[in-house]
C-alpha positions as CSV (number, residue, x, y, z in Angstrom):
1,X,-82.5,-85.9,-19.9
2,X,-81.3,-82.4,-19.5
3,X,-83.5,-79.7,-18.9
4,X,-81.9,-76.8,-20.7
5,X,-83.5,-76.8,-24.0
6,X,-82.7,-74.4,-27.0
7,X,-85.9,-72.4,-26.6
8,X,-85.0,-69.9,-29.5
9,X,-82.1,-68.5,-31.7
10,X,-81.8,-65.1,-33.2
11,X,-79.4,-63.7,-35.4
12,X,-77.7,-60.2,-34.2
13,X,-74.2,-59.0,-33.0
14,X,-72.5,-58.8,-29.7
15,X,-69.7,-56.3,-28.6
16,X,-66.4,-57.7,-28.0
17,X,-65.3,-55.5,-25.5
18,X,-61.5,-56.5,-25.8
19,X,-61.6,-56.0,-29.4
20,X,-63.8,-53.5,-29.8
21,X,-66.2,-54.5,-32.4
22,X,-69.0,-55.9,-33.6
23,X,-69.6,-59.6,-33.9
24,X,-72.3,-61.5,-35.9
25,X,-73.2,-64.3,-34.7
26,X,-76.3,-66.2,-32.8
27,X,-77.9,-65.8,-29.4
28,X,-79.4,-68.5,-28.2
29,X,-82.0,-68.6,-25.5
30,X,-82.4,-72.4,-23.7
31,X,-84.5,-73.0,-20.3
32,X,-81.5,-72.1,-18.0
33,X,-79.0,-69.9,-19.6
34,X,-78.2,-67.6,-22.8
35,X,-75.5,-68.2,-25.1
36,X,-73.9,-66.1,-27.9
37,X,-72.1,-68.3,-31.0
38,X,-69.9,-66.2,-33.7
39,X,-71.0,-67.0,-37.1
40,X,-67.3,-67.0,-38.9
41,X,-65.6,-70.1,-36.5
42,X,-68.9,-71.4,-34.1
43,X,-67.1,-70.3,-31.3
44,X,-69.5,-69.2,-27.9
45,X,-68.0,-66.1,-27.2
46,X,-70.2,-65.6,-24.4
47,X,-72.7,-68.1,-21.9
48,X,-74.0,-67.6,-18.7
49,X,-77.1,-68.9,-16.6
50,X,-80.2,-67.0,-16.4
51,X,-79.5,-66.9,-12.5
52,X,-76.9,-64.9,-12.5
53,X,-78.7,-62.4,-14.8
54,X,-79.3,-58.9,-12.3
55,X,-81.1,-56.7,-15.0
56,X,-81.9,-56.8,-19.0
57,X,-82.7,-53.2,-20.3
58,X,-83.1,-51.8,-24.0
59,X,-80.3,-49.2,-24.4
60,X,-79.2,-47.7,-27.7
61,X,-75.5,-48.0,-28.0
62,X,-73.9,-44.7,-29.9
63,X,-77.6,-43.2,-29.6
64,X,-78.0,-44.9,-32.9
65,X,-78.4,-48.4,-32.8
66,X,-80.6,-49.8,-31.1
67,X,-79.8,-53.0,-28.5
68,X,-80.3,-55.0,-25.5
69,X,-78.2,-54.8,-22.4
70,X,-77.8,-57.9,-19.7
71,X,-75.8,-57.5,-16.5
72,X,-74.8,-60.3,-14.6
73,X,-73.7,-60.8,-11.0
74,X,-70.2,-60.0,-11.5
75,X,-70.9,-56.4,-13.0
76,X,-70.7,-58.1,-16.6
77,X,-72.5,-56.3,-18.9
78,X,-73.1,-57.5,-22.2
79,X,-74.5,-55.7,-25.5
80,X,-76.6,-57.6,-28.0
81,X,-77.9,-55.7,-31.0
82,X,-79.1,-55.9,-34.9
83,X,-81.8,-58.3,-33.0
84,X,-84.2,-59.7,-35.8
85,X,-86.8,-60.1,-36.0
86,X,-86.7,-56.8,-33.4
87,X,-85.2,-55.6,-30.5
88,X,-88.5,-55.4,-28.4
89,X,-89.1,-59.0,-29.6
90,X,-86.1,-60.9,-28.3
91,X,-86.0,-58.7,-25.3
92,X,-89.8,-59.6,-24.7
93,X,-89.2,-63.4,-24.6
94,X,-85.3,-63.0,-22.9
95,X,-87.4,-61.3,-20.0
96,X,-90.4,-63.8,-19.3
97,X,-88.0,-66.6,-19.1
98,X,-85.5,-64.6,-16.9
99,X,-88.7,-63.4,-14.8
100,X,-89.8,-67.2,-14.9
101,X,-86.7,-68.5,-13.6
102,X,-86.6,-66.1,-10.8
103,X,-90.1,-66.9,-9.6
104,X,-89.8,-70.5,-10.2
105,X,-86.0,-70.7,-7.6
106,X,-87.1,-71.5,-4.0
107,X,-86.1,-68.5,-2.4
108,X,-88.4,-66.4,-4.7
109,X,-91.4,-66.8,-2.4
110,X,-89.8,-66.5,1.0
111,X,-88.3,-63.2,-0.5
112,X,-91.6,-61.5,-2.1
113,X,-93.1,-62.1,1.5
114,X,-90.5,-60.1,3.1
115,X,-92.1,-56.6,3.8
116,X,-90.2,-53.6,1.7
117,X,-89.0,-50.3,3.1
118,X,-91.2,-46.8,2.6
119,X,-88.4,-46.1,0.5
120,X,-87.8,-49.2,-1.4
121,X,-91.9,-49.1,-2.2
122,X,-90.9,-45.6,-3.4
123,X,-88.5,-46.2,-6.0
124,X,-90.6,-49.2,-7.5
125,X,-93.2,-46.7,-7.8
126,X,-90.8,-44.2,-9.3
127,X,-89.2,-47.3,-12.0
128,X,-92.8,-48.2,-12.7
129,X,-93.8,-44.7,-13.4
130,X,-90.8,-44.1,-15.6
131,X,-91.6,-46.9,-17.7
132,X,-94.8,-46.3,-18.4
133,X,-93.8,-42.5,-19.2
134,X,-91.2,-44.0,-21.6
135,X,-94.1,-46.3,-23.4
136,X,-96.5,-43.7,-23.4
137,X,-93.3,-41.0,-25.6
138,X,-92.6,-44.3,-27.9
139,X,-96.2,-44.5,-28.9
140,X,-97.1,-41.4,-29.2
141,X,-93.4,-40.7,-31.3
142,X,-95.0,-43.3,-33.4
143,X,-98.5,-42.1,-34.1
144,X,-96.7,-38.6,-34.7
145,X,-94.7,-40.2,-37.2
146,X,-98.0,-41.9,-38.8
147,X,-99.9,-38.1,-39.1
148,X,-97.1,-36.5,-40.6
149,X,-97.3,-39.7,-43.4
150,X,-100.6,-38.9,-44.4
C-alpha cells in the first residue's frame, strides 16, 4: 500500500511561467509531495516531493493578488494563488505537513542537535521578530478596518 495519500485538494491558479499566465486548476496536497492538475485537459503541470521543498512564504504577486510561494531545491519557484477557501488556510496546512516531513526524515534530529553560530541564532531571532511584526500590522490593519465600519 502506498503511503502518499491525497490529504487535500483546493481549487486556485498556478503561473505558467513559459506562458505567462494564469492557470486554473487543482492543488493537491498528499503525505509526500504537492501536485498541481489544470482543470481544462487534467494535465499535472507541476509535482514535486515535499523534500525537496526549501521555503513556502505568502507573497502578493502584482501587490494585488494575494498568493503562496514554494521554492524547491533547484531554485524552482512556483506561485499558487485564488487559494479557496483562503490563502492563509492552504498555506497553514501546506506548512505543518512540510514541517512534519522535515522532522519526521532521519537526519532531522542529528541536525537540530548541532550547535548554531552567534550569527545564525541572530538571524532566527531577527525572522522570528519580523514575523511576528508582520502579524501584529495584519491584525491591527484589520481591527482598523472594523472601527472605521462602525
Amino acid at each position: 500500500m502506498s503511503r502518499d495519500v491525497c490529504i487535500h485538494t483546493w481549487p486556485c491558479t498556478y503561473y505558467l511561467e513559459p506562458k505567462r499566465r494564469w492557470v486554473t486548476g487543482q492543488l493537491s496536497l498528499t503525505s509526500l509531495s504537492l501536485r498541481f492538475m489544470t482543470d481544462s485537459t487534467g494535465e499535472i503541470l507541476v509535482s514535486f516531493p515535499l523534500s525537496s521543498i526549501v521555503e513556502i512564504k505568502k507573497e502578493a504577486s502584482h501587490f494585488i493578488f494575494s498568493s503562496i510561494t514554494i521554492l524547491e531545491k533547484g531554485h524552482a519557484k512556483h506561485w499558487f494563488s485564488s487559494l479557496r477557501p483562503s490563502r492563509n488556510v492552504v498555506f497553514s496546512i501546506i506548512e505543518h505537513f512540510w514541517r512534519e516531513l522535515l522532522l519526521s526524515q532521519p537526519g532531522a534530529v542529528a541536525d537540530a542537535s548541532v550547535p548554531r553560530t552567534r550569527g545564525e541564532e541572530l538571524t532566527g531571532l531577527m525572522a522570528g521578530s519580523q514575523k511576528r511584526l508582520e502579524d501584529t500590522a495584519r491584525v491591527l490593519h484589520h481591527q482598523g478596518q472594523q472601527l472605521d465600519s462602525v
